[in-house]
Every structure is written in C-alpha cells, then in structure tokens.
C-alpha atoms as an extended CHARMM CRD file, in Angstrom:
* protein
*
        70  EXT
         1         1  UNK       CA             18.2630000000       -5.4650000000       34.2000000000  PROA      1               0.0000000000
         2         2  UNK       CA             15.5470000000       -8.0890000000       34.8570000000  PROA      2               0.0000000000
         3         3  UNK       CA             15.5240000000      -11.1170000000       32.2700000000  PROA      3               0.0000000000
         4         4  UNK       CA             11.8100000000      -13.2320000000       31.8770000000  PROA      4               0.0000000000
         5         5  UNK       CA             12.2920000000      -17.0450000000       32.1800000000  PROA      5               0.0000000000
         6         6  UNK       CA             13.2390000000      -17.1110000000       28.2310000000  PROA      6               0.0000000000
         7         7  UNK       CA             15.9790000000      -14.7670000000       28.7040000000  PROA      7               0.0000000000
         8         8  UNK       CA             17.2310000000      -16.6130000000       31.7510000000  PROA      8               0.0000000000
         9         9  UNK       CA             17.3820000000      -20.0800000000       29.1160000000  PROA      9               0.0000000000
        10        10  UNK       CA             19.2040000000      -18.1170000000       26.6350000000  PROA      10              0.0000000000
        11        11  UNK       CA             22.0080000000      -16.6460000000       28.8590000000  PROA      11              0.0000000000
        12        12  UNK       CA             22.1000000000      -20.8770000000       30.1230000000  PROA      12              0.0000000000
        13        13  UNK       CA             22.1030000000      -22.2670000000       27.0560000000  PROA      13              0.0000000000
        14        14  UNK       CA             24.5040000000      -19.8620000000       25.1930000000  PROA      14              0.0000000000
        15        15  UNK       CA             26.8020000000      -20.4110000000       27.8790000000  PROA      15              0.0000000000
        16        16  UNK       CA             26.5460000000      -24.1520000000       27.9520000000  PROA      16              0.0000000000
        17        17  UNK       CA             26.6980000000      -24.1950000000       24.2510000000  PROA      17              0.0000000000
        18        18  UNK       CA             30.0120000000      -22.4640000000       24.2580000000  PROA      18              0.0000000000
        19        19  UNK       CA             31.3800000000      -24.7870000000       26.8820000000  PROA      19              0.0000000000
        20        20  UNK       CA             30.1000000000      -28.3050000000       25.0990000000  PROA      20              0.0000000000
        21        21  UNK       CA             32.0230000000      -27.3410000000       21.9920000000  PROA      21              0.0000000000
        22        22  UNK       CA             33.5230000000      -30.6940000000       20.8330000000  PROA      22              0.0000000000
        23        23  UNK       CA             36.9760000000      -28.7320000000       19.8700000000  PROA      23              0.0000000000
        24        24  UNK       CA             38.2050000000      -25.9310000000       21.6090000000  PROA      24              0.0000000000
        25        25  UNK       CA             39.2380000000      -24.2790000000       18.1060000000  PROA      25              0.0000000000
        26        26  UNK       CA             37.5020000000      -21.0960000000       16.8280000000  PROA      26              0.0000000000
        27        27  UNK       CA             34.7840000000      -21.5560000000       19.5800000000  PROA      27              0.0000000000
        28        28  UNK       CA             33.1150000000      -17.8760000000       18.7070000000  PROA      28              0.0000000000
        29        29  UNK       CA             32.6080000000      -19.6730000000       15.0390000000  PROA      29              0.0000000000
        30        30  UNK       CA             31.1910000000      -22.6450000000       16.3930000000  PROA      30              0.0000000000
        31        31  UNK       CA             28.8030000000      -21.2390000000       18.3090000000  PROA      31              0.0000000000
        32        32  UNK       CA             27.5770000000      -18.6570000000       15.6010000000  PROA      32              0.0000000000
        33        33  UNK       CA             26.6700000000      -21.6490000000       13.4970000000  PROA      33              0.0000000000
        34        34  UNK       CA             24.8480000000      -23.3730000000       16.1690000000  PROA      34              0.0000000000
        35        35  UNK       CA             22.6930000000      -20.3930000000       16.3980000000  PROA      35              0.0000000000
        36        36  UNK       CA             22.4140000000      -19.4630000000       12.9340000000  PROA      36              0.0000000000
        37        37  UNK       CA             21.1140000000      -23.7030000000       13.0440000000  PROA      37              0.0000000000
        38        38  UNK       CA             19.1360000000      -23.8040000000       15.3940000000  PROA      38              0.0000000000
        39        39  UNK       CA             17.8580000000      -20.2490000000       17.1780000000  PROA      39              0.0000000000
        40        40  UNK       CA             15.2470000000      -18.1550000000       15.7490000000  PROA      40              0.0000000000
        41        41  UNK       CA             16.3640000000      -14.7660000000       14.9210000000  PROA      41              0.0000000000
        42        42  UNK       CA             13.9800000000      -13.2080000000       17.9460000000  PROA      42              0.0000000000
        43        43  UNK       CA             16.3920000000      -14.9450000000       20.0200000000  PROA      43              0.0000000000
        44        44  UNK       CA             19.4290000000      -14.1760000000       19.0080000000  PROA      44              0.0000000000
        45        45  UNK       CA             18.5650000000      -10.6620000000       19.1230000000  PROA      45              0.0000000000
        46        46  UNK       CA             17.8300000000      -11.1680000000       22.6350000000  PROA      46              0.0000000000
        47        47  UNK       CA             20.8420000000      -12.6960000000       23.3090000000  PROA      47              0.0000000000
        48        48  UNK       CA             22.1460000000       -9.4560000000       21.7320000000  PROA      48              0.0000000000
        49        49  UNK       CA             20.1840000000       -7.0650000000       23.8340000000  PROA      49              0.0000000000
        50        50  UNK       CA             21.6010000000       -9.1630000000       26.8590000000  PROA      50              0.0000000000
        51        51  UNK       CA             24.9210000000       -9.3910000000       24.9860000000  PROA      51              0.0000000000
        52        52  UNK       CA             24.9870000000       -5.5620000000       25.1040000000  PROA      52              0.0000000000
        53        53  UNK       CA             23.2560000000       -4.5630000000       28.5320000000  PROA      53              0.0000000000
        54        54  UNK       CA             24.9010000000       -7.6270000000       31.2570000000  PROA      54              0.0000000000
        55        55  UNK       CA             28.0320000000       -8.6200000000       29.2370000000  PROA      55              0.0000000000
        56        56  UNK       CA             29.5120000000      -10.3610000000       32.3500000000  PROA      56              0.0000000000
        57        57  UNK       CA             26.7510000000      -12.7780000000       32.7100000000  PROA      57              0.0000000000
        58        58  UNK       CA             28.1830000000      -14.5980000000       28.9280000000  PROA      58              0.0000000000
        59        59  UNK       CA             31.0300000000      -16.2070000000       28.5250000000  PROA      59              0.0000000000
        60        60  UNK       CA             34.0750000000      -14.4310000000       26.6660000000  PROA      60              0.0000000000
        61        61  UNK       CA             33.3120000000      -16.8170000000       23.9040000000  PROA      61              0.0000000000
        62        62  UNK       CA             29.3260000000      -16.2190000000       23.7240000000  PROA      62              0.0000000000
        63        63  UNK       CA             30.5260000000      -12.6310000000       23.9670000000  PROA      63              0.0000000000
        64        64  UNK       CA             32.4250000000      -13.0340000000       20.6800000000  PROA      64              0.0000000000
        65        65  UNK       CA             29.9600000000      -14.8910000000       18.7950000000  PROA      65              0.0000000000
        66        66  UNK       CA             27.1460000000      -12.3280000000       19.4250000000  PROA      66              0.0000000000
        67        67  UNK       CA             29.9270000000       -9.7320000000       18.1830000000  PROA      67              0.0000000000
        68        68  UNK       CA             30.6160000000      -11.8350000000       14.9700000000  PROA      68              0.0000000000
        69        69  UNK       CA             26.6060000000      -11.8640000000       14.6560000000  PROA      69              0.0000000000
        70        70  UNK       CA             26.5900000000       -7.8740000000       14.0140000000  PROA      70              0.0000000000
C-alpha cells in the first residue's frame, strides 16, 4: 500500500503520540482521547484504513486505540 504525505504524518504522529504519553497507564485510552480532541474524523478514519491494511507500521498501542475507536 502507498500512503500520500498526509497518511505518512498520521502513521508519525499516532505513533509519537502513543509514545509521549505522560503515564504509561491505559495508553490505548489516552490516545483515543487525544484524537477524539484534536483529529478530524477524516483522519481518524484514515488512520483506520491504515490501521486495517499495514498494521505493523503502528504501534501495539495505536493499534488498540484505533480498535477501541470501532
């Protein structure tokens, strides 16, 4: 699968967003309500689409979050 230059920011900043959690409790939580915050829902349904397609290019945490998302 080939990803524009959006899709390439959302698999980085998903992934950093997961990793810059300030506590490592209930990450998958944490990130859903940084997206639910902050990311249009045309994005997160990208992230989906990505989510479902290249699964090893998220983190296990990202991975989670889009799963909570459904």
């Amino acid at each position: 699968m080939t990803f524009d230059y959006n899709q390439q920011h959302l698999i980085k900043m998903a992934n950093q967003i997961a990793g810059n959690m300030p506590t490592r409790e209930n990450v998958p939580a944490q990130i859903v309500q940084h997206m639910m915050q902050f990311w249009t829902p045309p994005m997160r349904a990208d992230l989906k689409k990505i989510a479902d397609h290249t699964a090893e290019l998220l983190s296990d945490d990202v991975l989670a979050a889009v799963a909570m998302q459904d």
